[in-house]
TORKOL-682949 format. One record per residue (C-alpha): residue number from 1; residue in one letter; chain; z, y, x. Coordinates in pm, whole numbers, plus 50000, padded with zeros to 5 digits. Last residue first. Layout:
BEGIN
  senu  vokol  vexro     c3     c2     c1
   NUM      a      A      Z      Y      X
...
END
This chain:
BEGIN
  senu  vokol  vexro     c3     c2     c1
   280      x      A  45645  52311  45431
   279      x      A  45892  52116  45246
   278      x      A  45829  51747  45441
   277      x      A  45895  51979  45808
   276      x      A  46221  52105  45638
   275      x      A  46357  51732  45565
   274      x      A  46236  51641  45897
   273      x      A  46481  51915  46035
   272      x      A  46772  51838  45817
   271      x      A  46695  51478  45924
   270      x      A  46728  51558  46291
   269      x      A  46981  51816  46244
   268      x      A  47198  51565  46070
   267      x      A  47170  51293  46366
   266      x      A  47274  51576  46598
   265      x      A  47606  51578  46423
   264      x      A  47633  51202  46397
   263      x      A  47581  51166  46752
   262      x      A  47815  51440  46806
   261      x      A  48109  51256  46624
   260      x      A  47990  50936  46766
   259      x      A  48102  51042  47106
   258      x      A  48412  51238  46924
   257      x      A  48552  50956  46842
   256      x      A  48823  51064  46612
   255      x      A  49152  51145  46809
   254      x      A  49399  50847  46891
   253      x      A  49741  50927  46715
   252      x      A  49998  50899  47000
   251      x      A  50342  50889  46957
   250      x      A  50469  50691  47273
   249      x      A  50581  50374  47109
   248      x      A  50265  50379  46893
   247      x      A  49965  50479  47157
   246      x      A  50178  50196  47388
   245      x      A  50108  49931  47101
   244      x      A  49793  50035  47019
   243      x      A  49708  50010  47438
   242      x      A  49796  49669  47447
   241      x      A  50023  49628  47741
   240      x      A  49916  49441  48003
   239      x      A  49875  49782  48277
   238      x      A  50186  49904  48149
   237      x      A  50401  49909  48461
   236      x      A  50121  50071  48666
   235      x      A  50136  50386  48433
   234      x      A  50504  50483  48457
   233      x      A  50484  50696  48196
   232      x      A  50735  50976  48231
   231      x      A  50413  51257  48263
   230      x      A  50375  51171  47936
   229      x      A  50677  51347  47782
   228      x      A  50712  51155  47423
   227      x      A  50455  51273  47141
   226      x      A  50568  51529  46931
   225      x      A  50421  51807  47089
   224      x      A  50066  51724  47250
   223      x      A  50009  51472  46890
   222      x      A  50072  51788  46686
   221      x      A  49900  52054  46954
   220      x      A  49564  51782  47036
   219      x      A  49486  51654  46694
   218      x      A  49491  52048  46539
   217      x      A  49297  52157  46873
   216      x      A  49058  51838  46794
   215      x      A  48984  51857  46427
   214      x      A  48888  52261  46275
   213      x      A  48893  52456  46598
   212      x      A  48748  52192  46859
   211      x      A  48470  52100  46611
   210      x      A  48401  52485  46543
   209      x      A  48355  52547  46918
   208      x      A  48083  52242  46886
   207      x      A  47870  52396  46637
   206      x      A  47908  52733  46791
   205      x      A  47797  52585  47104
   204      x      A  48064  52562  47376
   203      x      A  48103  52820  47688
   202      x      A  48382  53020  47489
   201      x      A  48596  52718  47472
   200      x      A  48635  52715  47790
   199      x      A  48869  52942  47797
   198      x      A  49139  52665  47667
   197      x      A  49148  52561  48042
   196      x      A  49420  52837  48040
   195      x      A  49610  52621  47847
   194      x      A  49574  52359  48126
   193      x      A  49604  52535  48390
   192      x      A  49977  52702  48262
   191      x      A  50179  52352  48293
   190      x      A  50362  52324  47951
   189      x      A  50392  51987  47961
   188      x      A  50324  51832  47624
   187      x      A  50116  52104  47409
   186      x      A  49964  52188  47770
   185      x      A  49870  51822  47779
   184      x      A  49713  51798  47483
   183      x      A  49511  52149  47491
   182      x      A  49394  51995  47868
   181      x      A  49275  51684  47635
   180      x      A  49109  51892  47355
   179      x      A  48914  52062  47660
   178      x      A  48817  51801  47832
   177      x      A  48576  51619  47582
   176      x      A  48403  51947  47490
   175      x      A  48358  51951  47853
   174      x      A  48198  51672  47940
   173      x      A  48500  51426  48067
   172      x      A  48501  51181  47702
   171      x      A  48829  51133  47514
   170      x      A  48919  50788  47424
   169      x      A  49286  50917  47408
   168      x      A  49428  50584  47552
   167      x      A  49153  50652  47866
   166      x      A  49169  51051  47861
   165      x      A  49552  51022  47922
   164      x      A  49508  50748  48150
   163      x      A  49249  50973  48397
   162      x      A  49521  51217  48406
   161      x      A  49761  51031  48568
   160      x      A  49622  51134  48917
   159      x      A  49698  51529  48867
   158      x      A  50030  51430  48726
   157      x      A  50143  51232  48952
   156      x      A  50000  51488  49211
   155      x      A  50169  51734  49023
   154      x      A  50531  51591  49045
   153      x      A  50463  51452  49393
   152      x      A  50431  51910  49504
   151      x      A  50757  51897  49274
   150      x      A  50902  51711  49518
   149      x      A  50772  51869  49857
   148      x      A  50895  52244  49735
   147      x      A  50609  52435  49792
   146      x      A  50340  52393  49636
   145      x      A  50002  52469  49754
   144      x      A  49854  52156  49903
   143      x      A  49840  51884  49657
   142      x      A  49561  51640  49737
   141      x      A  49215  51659  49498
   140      x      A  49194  51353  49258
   139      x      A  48862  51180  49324
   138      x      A  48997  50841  49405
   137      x      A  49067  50733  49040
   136      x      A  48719  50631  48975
   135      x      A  48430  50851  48750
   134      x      A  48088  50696  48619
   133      x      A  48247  50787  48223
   132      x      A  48185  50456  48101
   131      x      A  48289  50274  48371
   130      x      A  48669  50475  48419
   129      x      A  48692  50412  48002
   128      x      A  48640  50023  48085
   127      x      A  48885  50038  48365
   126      x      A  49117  50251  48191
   125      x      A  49097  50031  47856
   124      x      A  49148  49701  48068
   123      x      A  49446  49851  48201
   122      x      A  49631  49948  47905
   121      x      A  49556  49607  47735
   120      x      A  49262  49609  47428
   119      x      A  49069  49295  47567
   118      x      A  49314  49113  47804
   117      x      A  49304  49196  48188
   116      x      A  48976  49097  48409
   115      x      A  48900  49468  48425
   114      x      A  49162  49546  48580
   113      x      A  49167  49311  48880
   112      x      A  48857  49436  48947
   111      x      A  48942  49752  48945
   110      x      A  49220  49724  49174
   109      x      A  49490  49944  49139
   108      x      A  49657  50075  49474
   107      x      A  49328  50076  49664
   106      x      A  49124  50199  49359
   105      x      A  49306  50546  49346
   104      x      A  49717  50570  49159
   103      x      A  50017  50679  49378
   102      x      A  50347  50564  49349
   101      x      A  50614  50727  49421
   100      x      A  50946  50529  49396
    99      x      A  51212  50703  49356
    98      x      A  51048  50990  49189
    97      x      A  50879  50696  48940
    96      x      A  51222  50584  48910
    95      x      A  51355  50877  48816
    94      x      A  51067  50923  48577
    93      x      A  51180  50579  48413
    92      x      A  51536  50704  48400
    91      x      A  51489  51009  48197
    90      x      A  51602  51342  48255
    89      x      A  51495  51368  48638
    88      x      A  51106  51358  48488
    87      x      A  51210  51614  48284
    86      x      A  51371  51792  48600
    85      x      A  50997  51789  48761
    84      x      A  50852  51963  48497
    83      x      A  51066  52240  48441
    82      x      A  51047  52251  48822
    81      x      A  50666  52248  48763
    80      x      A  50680  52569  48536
    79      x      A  50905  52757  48671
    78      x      A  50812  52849  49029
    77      x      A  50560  52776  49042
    76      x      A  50279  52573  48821
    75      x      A  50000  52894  48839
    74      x      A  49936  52835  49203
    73      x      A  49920  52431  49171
    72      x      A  49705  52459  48869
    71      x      A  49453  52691  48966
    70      x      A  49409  52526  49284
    69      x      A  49361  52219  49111
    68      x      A  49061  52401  48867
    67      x      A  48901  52493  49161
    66      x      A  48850  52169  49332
    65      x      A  48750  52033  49006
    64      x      A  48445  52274  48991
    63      x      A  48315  52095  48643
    62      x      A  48461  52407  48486
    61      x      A  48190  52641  48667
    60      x      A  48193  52955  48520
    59      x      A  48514  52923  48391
    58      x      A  48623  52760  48702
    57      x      A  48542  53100  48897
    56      x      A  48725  53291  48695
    55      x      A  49041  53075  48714
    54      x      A  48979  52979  49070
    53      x      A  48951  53403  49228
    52      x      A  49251  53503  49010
    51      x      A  49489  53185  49119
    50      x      A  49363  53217  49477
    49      x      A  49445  53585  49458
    48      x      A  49803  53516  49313
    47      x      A  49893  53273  49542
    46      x      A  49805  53514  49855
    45      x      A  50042  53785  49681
    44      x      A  50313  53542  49650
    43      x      A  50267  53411  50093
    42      x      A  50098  53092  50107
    41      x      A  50278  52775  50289
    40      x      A  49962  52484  50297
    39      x      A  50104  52140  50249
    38      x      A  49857  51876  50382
    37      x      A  50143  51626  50510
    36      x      A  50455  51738  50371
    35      x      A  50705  52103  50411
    34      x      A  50449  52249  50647
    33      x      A  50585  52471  50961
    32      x      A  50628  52813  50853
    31      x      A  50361  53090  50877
    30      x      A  50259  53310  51129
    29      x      A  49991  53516  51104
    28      x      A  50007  53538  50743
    27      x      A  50370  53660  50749
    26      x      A  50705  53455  50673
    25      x      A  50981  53617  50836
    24      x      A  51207  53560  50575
    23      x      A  51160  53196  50569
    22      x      A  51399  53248  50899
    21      x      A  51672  53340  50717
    20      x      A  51643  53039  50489
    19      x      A  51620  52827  50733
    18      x      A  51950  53020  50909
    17      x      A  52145  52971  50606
    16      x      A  52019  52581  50585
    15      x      A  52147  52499  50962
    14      x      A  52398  52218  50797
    13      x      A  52087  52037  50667
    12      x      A  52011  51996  50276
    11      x      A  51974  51637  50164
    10      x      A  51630  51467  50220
     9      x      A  51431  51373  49906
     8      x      A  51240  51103  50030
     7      x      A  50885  51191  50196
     6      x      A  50524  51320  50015
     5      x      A  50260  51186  50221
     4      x      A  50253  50846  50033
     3      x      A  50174  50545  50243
     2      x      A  49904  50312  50143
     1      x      A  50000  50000  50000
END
């Protein structure tokens, strides 16, 4: 199993006063030493302007997913992911996953092995949702802007559980397909990137805006809020489990398909088209 960059929580040293002292001298020139493998210290005002310069830029593009992690990592402190990180303390499957760390990309689940599980199961439902799509689990970008090394695991568990969310959803990764699920998660974890993915909207059809408004924003803020706190699912645990039963336990009414929704849609125009033609 490969080994995760993020370390064991390590208990304050005796020296902490002058660490913190010494924080103070923090300049772009010369920045502290990193707190994990990849972490990249940035002054406030050097958070902000990556946070500016990725949200407008991933509007334009919101298949950028580079941009769209920056966004979330310098939008997610200080509250946010601390808010996020002490849910995970409140229950004792996400102190476990804390404890534990896993990470999720094809060397830690194998495919394979995933797609040989029971018809309906958690895992064969990622695998066959990961096919569909053309995507794998090794695309996740690596945390690099937060802080605190904890909460830094906190969003790449997040960032990496994602994929599951779309798979027990059933929701697609074009756009009008991403959007209801960032509108699910905000609903559930509050992290600002994903209601500020709600932009997006703007870049949608009028046909297709009108979908979102009138059955997937609905589906996404009642199932986002009264579902349990996803972000406590400890994913490789459920693999077997049929995916009803986990969509029940955790409070999750699957959306309508919203493949055949737009087939349907664009079988109307067809007709309503031929039906014209036949007039004239």
């Amino acid at each position: 199993m490969p080994v995760s960059p993020f370390p064991p929580r390590a208990l304050p040293s005796r020296n902490a006063i002058s660490w913190i002292l010494s924080r103070r001298r923090f300049s772009v020139l010369q920045r502290p030493q990193p707190n994990y493998e990849g972490h990249v210290p940035l002054k406030a005002i050097e958070k902000s302007a990556l946070a500016v310069g990725s949200a407008v830029m991933s509007l334009i593009n919101p298949y950028r997913g580079d941009l769209i992690a920056t966004l979330g990592e310098t939008t997610a402190a200080p509250y946010f992911i601390y808010r996020l990180r002490d849910t995970m303390l409140g229950s004792s499957t996400g102190r476990r996953i804390l404890r534990d760390r896993p990470r999720i990309s094809s060397k830690t689940m194998s495919l394979d092995h995933l797609r040989s599980l029971p018809d309906n199961s958690v895992g064969r439902t990622y695998a066959a949702w990961l096919d569909r799509e053309g995507v794998t689990p090794d695309t996740r970008t690596q945390v690099r802007y937060i802080d605190e090394e904890e909460c830094a695991y906190v969003m790449q568990r997040y960032r990496e559980c994602h994929d599951f969310y779309h798979a027990v959803t059933g929701l697609p990764i074009f756009v009008e397909g991403e959007i209801p699920v960032k509108a699910f998660e905000f609903a559930n974890t509050l992290l600002p990137m994903t209601g500020l993915s709600l932009f997006a909207v703007a870049k949608l059809s009028k046909e297709r805006r009108e979908r979102f408004w009138d059955i997937y924003l609905p589906w996404a803020i009642d199932n986002g809020t009264r579902c349990k706190d996803i972000i406590n699912v400890y994913w490789e645990e459920q693999l077997q489990t049929d995916v009803d039963v986990l969509r029940k336990e955790l409070g999750i009414e699957k959306p309508p398909d919203l493949r055949e929704a737009r087939r349907l849609a664009a079988r109307k125009k067809r007709e309503a088209g031929k039906a014209t033609t036949i007039q004239e």
